[in-house]
ROLUM-916058 format. One line per field, with one value per residue: residue in one letter; x, y, z of N, C-alpha, C, O in turn. Coordinates in nm, 3 decimals, m for minus. Layout:
BEGIN
r = A:... $
n.east = X:... $
n.north = Y:... $
n.up = Z:... $
ca.east = X:... $
ca.north = Y:... $
ca.up = Z:... $
c.east = X:... $
c.north = Y:... $
c.up = Z:... $
o.east = X:... $
o.north = Y:... $
o.up = Z:... $
# end
This chain:
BEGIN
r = X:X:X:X:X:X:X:X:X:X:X:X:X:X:X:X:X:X:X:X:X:X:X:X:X:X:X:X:X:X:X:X:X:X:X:X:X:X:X:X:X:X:X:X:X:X:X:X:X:X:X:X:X:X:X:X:X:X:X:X:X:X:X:X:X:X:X:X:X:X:X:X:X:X:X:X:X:X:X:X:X:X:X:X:X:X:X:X:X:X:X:X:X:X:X:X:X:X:X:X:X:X:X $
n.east = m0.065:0.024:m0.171:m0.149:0.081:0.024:m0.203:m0.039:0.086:m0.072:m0.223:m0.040:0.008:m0.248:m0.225:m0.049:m0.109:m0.278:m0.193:0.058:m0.142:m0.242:m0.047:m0.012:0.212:0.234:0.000:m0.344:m0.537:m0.361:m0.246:m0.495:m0.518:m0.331:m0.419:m0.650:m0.542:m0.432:m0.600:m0.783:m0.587:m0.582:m0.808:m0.822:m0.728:m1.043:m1.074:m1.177:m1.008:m0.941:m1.057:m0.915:m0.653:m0.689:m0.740:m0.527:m0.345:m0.488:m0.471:m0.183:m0.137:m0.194:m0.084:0.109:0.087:0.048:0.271:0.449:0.360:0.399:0.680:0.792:0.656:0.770:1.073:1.099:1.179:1.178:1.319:1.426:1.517:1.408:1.154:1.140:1.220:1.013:0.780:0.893:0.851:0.577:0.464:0.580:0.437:0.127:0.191:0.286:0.001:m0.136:m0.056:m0.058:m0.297:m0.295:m0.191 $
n.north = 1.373:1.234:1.121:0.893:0.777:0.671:0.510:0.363:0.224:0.116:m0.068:m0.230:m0.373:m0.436:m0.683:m0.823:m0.896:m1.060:m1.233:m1.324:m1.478:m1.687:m1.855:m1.923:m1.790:m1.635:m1.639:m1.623:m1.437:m1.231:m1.133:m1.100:m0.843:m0.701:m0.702:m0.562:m0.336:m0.204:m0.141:0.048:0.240:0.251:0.408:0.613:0.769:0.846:1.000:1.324:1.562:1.567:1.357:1.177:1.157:1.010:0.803:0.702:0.748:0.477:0.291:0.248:0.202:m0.062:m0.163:m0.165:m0.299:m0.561:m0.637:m0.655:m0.874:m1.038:m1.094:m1.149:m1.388:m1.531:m1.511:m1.513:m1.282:m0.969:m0.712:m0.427:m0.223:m0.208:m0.195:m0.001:0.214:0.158:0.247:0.517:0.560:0.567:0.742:0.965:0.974:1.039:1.307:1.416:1.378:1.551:1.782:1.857:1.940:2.183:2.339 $
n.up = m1.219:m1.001:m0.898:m1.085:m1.023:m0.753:m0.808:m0.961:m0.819:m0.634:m0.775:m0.837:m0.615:m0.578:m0.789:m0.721:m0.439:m0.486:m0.727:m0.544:m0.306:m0.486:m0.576:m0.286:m0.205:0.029:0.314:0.337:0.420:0.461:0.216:0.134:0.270:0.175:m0.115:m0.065:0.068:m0.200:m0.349:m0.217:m0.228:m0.534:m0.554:m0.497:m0.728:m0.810:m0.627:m0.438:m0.270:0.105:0.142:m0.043:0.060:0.319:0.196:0.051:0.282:0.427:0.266:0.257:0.502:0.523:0.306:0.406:0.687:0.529:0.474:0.650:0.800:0.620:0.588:0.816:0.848:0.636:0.690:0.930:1.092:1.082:0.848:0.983:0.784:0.558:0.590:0.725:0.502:0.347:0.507:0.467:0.239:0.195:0.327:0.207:m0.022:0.121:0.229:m0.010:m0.172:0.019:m0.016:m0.252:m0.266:m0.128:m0.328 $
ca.east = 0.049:0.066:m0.264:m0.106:0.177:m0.052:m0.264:m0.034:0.132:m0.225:m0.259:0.074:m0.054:m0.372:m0.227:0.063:m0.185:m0.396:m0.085:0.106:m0.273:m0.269:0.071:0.002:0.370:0.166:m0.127:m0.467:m0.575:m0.236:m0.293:m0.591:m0.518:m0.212:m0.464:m0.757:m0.518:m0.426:m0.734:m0.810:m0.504:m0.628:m0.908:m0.779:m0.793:m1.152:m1.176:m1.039:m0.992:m0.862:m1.051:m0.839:m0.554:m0.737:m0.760:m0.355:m0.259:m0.498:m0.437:m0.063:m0.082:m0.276:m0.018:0.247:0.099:0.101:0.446:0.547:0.306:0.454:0.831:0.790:0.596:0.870:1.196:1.136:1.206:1.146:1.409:1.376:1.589:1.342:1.026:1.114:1.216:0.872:0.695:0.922:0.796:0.443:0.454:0.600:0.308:0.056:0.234:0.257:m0.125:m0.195:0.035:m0.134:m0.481:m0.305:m0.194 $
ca.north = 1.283:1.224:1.002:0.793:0.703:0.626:0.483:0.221:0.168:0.033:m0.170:m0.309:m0.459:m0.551:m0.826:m0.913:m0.960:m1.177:m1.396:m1.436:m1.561:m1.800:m1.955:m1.952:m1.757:m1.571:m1.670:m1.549:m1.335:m1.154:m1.141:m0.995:m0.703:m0.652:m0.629:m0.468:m0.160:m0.133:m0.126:0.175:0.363:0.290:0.470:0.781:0.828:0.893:1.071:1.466:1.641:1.534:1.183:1.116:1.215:0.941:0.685:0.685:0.643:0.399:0.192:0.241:0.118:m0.198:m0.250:m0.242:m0.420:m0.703:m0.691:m0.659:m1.003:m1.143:m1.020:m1.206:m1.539:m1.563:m1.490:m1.533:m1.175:m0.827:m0.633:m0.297:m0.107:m0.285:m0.205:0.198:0.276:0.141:0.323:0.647:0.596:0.581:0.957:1.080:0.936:1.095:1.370:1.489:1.389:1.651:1.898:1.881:1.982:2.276:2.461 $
ca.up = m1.227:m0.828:m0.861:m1.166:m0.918:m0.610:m0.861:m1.027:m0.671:m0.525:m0.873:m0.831:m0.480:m0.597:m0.841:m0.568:m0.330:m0.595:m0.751:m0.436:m0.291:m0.558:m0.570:m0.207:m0.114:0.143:0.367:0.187:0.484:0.432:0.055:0.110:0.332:0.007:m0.248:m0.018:0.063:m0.282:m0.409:m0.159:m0.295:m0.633:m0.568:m0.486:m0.882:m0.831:m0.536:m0.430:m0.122:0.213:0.126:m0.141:0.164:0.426:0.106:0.076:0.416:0.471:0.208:0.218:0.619:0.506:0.218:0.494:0.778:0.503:0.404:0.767:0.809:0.552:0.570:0.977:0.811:0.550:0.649:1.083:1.121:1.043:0.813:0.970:0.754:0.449:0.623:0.770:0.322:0.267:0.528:0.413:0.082:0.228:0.461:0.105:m0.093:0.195:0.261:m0.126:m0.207:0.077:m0.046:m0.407:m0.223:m0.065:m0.436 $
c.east = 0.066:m0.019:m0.227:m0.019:0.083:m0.116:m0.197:0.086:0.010:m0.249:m0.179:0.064:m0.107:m0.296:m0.094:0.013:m0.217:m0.273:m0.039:m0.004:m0.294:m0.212:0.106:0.121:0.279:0.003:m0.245:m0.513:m0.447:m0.226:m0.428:m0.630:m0.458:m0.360:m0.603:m0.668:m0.456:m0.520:m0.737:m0.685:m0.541:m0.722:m0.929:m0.779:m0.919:m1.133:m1.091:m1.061:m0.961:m0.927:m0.956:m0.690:m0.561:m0.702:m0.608:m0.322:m0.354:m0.454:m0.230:m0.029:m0.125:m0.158:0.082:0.234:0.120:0.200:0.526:0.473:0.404:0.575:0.855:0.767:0.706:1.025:1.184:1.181:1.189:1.280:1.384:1.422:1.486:1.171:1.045:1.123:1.097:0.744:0.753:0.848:0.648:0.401:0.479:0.445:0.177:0.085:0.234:0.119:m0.167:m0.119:m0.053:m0.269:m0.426:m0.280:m0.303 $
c.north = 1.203:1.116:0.891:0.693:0.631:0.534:0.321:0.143:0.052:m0.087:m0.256:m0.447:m0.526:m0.666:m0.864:m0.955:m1.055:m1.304:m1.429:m1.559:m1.718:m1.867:m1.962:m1.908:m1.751:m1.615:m1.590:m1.448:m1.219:m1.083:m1.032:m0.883:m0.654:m0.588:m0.562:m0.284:m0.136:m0.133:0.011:0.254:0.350:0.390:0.606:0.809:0.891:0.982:1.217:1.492:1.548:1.377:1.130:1.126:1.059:0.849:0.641:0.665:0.519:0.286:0.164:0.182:m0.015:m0.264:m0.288:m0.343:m0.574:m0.719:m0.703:m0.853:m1.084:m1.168:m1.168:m1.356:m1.640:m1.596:m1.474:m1.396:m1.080:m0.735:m0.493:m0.187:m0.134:m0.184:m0.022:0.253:0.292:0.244:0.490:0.717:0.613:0.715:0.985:1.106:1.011:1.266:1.496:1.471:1.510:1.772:1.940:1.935:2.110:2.356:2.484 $
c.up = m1.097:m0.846:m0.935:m1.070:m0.818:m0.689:m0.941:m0.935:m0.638:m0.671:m0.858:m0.690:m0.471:m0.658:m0.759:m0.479:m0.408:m0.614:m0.612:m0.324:m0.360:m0.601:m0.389:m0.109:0.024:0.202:0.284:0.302:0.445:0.313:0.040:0.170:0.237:m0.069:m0.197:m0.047:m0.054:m0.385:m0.375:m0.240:m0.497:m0.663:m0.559:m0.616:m0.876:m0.750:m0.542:m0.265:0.023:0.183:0.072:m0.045:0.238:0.304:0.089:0.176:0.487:0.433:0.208:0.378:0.561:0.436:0.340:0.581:0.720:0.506:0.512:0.816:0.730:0.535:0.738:0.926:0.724:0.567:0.895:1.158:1.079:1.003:0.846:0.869:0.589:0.485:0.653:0.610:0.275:0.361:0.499:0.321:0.108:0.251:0.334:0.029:m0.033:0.214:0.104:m0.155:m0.127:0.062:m0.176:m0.367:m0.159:m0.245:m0.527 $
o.east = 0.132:0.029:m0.255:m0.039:0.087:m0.089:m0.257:0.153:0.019:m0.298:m0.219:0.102:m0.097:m0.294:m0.068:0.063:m0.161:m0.257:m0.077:0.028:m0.341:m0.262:0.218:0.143:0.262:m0.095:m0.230:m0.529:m0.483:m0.194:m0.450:m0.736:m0.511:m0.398:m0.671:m0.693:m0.400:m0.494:m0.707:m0.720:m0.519:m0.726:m1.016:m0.853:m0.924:m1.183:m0.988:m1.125:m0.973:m0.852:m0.901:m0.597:m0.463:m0.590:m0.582:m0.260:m0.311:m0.409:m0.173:0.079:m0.025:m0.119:0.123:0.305:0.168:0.242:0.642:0.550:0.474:0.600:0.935:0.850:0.726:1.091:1.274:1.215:1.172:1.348:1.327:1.372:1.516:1.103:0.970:1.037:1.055:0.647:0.671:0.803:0.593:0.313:0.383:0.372:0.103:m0.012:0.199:0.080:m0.239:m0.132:m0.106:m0.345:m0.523:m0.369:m0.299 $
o.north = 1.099:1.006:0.782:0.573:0.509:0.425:0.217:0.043:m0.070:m0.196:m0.372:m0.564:m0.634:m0.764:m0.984:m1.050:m1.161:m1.412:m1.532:m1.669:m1.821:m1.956:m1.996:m1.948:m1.842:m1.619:m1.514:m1.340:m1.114:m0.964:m0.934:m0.824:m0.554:m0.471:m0.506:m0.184:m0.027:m0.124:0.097:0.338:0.446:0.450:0.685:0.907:0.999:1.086:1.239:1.435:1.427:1.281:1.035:1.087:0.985:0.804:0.525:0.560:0.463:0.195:0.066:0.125:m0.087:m0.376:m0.401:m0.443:m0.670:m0.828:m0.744:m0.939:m1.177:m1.266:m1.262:m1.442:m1.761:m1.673:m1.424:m1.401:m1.112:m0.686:m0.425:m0.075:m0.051:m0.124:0.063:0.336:0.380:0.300:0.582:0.830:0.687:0.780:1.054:1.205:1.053:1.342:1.614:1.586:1.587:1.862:2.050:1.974:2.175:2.435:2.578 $
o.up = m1.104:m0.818:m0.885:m1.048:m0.823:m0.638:m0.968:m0.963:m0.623:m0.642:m0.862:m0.683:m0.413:m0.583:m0.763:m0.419:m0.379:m0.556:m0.556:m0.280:m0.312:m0.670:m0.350:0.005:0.104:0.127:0.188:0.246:0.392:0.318:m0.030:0.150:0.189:m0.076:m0.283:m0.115:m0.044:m0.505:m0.458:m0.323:m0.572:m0.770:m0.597:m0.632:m0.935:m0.793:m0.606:m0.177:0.001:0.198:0.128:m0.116:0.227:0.331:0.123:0.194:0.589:0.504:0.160:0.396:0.566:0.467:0.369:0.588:0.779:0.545:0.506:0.860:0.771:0.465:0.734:0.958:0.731:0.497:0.963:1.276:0.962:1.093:0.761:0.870:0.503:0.402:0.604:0.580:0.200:0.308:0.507:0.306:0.026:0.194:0.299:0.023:m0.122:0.212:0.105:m0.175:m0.192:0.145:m0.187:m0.456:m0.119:m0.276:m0.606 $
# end
């Protein structure tokens, strides 16, 4: 169930990275760190053990450094109280995949 979530998190990225790319909201380098690191957390579906651990927080920094790129490009500033929820939700996301490898 844990990888479905992680799983249609990193999908959700991929085509946010892709459309906003292609209505141009967001720069395309930006865009394509989005739908790189949720690719990688897609992929944790396939994989197990502490990779599938490394594959979530990498991809879940990548998703953020975009959204902190693009949060700065957009709006001239950085909502921290926007940006610490999302990396909360990240440590949970990491934090439970490596919990599920300890039972």
């Amino acid at each position: 169930m844990l990888n479905i979530v992680i799983g249609a998190y990193g999908g959700l990225s991929v085509v946010a990275g892709i459309l906003q790319g292609l209505v141009k909201n967001i720069v395309w380098w930006s865009a394509l760190i989005l739908a790189l690191g949720g690719g990688v957390m897609v992929s944790t579906i396939f994989l197990d053990g502490m990779v599938s651990v490394y594959a979530v927080t990498i991809g879940g920094l990548l998703i953020h450094i975009s959204a902190i790129i693009n949060n700065q490009r957009m709006h001239g500033e950085i909502n921290k109280t926007h940006h610490f929820a999302r990396f909360l939700g990240t440590v949970m996301l990491v934090v439970a995949q490596w919990m599920s490898l300890q039972a």
